[in-house]
N, C-alpha and C positions, 0 to 999 in steps of 0.2 A: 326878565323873560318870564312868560307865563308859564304855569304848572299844565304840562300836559297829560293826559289821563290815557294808560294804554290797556286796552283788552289784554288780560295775562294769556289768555290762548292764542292771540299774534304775536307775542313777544317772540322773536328769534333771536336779537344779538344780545339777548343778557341770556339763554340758556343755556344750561353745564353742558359743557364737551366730555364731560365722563359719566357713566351710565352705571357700573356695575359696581359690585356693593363694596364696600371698606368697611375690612372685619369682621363681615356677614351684618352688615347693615344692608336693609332692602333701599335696593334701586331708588323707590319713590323718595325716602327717608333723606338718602344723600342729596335728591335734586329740589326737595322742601326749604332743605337748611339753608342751600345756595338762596332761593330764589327769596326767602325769607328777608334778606337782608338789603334787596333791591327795591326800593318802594317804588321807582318808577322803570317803565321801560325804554327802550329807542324809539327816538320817535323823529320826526321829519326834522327837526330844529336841532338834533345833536347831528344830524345826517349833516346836513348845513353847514354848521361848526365845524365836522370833521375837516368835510372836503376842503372848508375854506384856511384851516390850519395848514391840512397836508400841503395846501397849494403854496403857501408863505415857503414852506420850508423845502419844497422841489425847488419854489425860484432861487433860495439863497443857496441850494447846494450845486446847484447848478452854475449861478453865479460866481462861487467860489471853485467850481471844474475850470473855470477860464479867467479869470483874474488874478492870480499870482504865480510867480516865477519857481521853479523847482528847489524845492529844499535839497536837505542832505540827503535824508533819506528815501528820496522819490529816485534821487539817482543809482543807489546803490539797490534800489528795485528794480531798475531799469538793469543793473549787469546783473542781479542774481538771476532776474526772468531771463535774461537774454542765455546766459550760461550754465544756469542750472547746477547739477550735482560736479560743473566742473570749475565752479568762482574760484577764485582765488582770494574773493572778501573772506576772511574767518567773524564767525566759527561756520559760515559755509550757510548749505539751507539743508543736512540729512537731516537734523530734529525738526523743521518747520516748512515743508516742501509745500504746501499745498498749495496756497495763494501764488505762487513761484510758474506752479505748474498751469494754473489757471490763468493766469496772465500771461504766458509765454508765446501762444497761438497769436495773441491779439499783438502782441510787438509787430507782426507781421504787415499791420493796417498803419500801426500811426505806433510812432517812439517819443512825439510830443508831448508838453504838459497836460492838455486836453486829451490826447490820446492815450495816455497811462493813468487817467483818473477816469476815465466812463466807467471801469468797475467799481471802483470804489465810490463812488456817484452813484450806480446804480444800488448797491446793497446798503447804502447808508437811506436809499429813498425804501428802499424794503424794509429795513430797519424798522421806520418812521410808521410802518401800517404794521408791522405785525407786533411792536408796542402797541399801538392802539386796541387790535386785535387782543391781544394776553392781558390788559388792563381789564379792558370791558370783560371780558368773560371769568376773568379771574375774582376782580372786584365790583365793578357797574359801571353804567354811563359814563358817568362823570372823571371816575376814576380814570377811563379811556382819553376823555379830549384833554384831562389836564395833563396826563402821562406823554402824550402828541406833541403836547403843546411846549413844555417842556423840553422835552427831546427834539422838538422842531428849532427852538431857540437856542440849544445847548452850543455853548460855544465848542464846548467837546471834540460833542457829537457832528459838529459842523467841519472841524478839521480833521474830523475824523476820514468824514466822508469825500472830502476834497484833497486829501492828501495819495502819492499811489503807494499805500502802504494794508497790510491786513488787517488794520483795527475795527475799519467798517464790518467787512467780514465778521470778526469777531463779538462786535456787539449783534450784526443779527444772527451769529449763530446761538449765543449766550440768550436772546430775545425768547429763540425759538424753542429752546432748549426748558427755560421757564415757563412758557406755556404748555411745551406738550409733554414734559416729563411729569406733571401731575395727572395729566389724562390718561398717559401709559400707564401707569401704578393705579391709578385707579377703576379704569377699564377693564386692564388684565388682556388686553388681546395681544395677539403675536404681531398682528399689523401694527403696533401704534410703539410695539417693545422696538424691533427691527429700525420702522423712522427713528427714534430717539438713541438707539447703538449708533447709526448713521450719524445725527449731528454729534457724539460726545467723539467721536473718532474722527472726525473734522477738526474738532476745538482744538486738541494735545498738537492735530499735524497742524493747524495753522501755525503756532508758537506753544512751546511747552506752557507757559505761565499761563496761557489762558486754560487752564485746566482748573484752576485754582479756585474762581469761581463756582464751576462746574460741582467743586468737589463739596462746596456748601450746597446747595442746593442739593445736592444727592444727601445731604447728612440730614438736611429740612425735611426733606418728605417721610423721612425714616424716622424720622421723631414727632412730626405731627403727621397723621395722616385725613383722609380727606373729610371726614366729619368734623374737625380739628382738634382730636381726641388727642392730649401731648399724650408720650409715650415708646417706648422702642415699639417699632413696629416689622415684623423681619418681611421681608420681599418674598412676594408668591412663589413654589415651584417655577413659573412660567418667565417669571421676572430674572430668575436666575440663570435659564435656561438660557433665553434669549434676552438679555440686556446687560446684565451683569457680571457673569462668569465670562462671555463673548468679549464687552471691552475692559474686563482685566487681564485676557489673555492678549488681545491687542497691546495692550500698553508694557506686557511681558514679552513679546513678541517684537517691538520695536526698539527695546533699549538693550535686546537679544541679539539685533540685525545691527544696531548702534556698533553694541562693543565688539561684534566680531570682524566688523569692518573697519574699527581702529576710529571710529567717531563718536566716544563717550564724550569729548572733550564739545560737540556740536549743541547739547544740550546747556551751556555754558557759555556767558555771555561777558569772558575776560573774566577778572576778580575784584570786581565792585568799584565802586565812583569817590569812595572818602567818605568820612565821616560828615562831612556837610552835607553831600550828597542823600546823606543816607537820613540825616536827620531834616533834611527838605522835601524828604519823601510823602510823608501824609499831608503836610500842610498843599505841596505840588494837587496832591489830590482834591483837594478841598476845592485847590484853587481852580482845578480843572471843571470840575462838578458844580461850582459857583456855590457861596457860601449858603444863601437864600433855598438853593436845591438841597444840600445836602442837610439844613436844621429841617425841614418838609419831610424830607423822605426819612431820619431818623423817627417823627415823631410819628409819621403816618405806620412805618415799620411798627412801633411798641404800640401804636392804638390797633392795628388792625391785629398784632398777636394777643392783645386783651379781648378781642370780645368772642364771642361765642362761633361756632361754626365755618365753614371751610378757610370764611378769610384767614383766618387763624395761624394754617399753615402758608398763605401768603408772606405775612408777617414774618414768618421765623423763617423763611426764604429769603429774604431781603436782610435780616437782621444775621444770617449764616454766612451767607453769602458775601457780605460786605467784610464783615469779621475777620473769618477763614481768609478772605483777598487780601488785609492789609496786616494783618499779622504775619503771613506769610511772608507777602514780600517783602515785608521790614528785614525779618529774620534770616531773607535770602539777599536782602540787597550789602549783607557782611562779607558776604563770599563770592558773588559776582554782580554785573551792573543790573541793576534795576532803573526804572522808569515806572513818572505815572502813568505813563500810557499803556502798560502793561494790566492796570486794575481798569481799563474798558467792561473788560467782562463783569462785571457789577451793576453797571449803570443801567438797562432795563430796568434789571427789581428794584434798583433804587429811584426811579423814576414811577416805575410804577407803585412804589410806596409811598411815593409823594401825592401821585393822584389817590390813592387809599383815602390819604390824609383829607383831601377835597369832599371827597366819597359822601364818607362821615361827617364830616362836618354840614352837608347839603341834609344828610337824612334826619341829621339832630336838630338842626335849628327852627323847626316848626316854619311858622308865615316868611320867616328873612332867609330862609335855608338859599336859596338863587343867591340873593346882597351877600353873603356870608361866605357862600363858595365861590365865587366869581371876585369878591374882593380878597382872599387869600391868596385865589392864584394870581392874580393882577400884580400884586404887592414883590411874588413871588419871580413874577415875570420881570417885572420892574427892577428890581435889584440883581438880577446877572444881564439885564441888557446893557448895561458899561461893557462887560465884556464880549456880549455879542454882536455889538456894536465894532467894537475896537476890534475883531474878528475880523469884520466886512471891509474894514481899512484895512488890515498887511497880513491877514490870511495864518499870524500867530508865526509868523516866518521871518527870518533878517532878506533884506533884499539887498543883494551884495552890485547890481548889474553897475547903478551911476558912480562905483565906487571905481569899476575897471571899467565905464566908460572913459575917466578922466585920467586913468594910466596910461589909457591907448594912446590920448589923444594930447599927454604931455611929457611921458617918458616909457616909450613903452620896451625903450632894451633893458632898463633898471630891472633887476630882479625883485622878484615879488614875496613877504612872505605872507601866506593866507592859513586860513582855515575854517572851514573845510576847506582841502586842495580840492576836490572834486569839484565844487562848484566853482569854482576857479573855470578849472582846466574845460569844463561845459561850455561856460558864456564867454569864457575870451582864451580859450588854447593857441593862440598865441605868445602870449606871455611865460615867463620862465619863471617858475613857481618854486618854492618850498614849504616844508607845512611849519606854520607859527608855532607849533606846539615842540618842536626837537628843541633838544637842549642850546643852555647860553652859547655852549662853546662853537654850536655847528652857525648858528645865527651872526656871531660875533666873525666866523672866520668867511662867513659871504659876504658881510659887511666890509673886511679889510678886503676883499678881491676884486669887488664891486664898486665899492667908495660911495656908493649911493643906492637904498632900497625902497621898497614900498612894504606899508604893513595897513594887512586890509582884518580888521579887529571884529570879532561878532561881542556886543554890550547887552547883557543883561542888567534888569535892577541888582542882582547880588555883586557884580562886577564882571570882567570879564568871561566871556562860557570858557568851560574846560580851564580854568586858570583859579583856582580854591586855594591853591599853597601861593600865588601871588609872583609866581618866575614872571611871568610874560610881562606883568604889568612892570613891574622895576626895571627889568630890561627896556621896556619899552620909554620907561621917565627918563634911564641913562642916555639911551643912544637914537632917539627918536623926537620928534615935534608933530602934534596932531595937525592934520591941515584942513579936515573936513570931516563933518558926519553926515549921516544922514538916519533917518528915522520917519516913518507915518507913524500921524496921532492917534493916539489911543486913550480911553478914557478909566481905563483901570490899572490896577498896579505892575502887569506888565510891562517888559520895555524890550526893543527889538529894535536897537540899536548899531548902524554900522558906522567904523569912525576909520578913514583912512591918516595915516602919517607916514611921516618923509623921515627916512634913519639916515644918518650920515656916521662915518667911518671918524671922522672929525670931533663929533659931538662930545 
């Protein structure tokens, strides 16, 4: 693609969104350094590129709003919206209301699979633009379509958005949060303080954990600020006024309403998955983020906190951020359940660290800088589409339906055991369920009442889900014969697996 040449006095989408001075640096001085670092501007052919990215990635989230069947957790979205502060699922929704409450109106139109993912559809295509948005203005062009591009392709970011759960949500508030909490602090105005108390009092009510993110990136800006001067940097009068002191009182004020209403326990997600659980924890991450994304975005992170000027503290946003998210939740996944879906709130600035990495390398490479940046990210696209690929086939979900189609339709008074029971009880509530996961002895005495059961099995590559200590499976070798599975292809190390069998009392 040819170099194109932009008048610096038409350039709009690479100018600073922050004006006022860091540290009593003048105004000019702060918008020098940014623009220094930009050799070219927007021009008609990134316009091009954008739209034609963004459009790849509306079709496949779109595509993925109606092409598969409701997970576990799409249904227990479905009673927490429907029920609100009165579920009966624990730990409830008083720590995490907010996505609950946003989707509750709309149960009114549509309670199907399509009908409980348009939001999450929608905010994950918002997502998709206000990355682009917080790349390009943060780091350049380039930085923007690879950051799009990326996050357009993210298998992630794709079940993110296709799922009706609040992760979408949560990546573009975490998006949004990243772009315009550097402009608040360096601005200094009341308008920009106020939006930004807005989104981080969003982030905690969607789910506690996604705070966690939030919490680097508030420690990033405090140490570099926007010249990319390292150094403590203490926050304005005004910053304290309205941003800081306002959502620490928030967040004293919520865990104040918690405990006095006897829901301390809601912030609290049971007491953790096991030690396998907990040590599949980062690699889960890695895996989510695709390995190719996540060696990009470390390197782009430490290149862009080496060089000079405001990308500076982009860098050490991404590199806080990430940090702060998986320490934490290591350290929290000893005490109660953890999940990778939980480190969402990282992926912007890890993506847009990735486009950093693009950035730079386009500005360094002199005549090949296009071949050089375009064959990094190709390379990079290349190696997670196995998994976004394998996405577009089963949606990263077991599909349990042809499993109790073939119960119905060859023994359907046998009792069943499953798990999840919900989705059981959803696609075929005719059946008489119990959930696979009770102990031997409840299993063992349906079986002698029964004389004959079914067992509808959800298979991972590490083995059975929820089965780490290996009951379900021994049980299942003594008193059971597999009679079928079922599975769509996938091209990476995922597996999403359902295997039914016929237990006999006999066996």
């Amino acid at each position: 693609m040819p170099d194109v040449t932009i008048d610096p006095g038409a350039v709009t989408a690479t100018a600073p969104t922050s004006t006022l001075p860091v540290d009593g640096a003048a105004d000019n001085e702060v918008i020098e350094s940014r623009e220094a670092g930009w050799q070219h501007g927007w021009s008609r052919a990134h316009t091009v590129l954008l739209l034609a990215v963004l459009a790849i990635g509306i079709a496949m989230r779109l595509y993925s709003m109606v092409a598969f069947p409701f997970d576990q957790d799409e249904l227990y979205t479905l009673m927490e919206s429907r029920d609100l502060f009165d579920t009966r699922l624990q730990p409830g929704i008083e720590a995490r209301p907010l996505y609950y409450l946003i989707q509750h109106p709309f149960l009114e139109l549509s309670q199907s699979e399509i009908g409980l993912r348009v939001l999450p559809t929608l905010f994950g295509i918002l997502g998709l633009i206000v990355t682009a948005i917080a790349a390009v203005r943060m780091v350049g062009p380039l930085a923007g379509l690879a950051a799009v591009a990326f996050a357009a392709l993210s298998p992630w970011h794709l079940y993110a958005s296709g799922t009706a759960r609040y992760f979408s949500l949560v990546y573009l508030l975490s998006a949004v949060l990243a772009w315009r909490l550097p402009i608040a602090i360096d601005g200094d105005r009341r308008r920009d303080f106020v939006f930004v108390l807005l989104v981080l009092v969003a982030v905690p009510a969607t789910h506690p954990t996604f705070a966690i993110p939030a919490a680097g990136v508030a420690l990033a800006v405090t140490l570099v600020n926007g010249a990319g001067t390292v150094g403590w940097h203490w926050p304005s009068r005004r910053a304290w006024a309205w941003l800081w002191l306002p959502y620490a009182a928030f967040l004293v004020a919520a865990y104040a309403a918690l405990s006095l209403t006897g829901n301390e326990s809601a912030v609290r997600n049971w007491s953790g998955r096991g030690l396998a659980a907990t040590l599949r924890l980062v690699p889960a991450i890695v895996e989510w983020a695709t390995l190719p994304v996540v060696a990009l975005s470390v390197a782009g992170a430490f290149l862009l906190f080496a060089v000079d000027g405001p990308r500076r503290r982009v860098g050490a946003m991404a590199i806080m951020s990430t940090l702060v998210t998986v320490m934490l939740l290591f350290v929290m996944s000893f005490s109660t359940d953890v999940y990778a879906d939980y480190a969402i709130g990282m992926l912007p600035l890890a993506l847009i660290a990735a486009g950093g990495a693009v950035q730079l390398m386009y500005e360094r490479l002199g005549a090949s800088r296009w071949l050089g940046a375009m064959l990094v990210t190709g390379i990079v696209i290349a190696g997670g589409l196995p998994s976004t690929v394998s996405y577009l086939f089963d949606g990263l979900r077991f599909d349990y339906r042809p499993a109790f189609e073939r119960i119905v339709r060859e023994a359907p008074d046998d009792p069943v055991l499953a798990w999840p029971v919900a989705i059981q009880r959803h696609y075929a509530p005719q059946l008489e369920s119990l959930d696979l996961q009770v102990s031997p002895g409840r299993r063992d005495r349906l079986l002698e009442t029964s004389g004959q059961a079914w067992a509808v099995v959800s298979v991972k590559r590490h083995g059975i889900a929820a089965d780490d200590d290996g009951v379900v499976a021994s049980w299942l070798a003594d008193r059971c014969r597999r009679v079928e599975s079922y599975e769509r292809p996938r091209l990476d190390y995922r597996m999403y697996r359902v295997e039914l069998w016929r237990c006999n009392r006999d066996w």
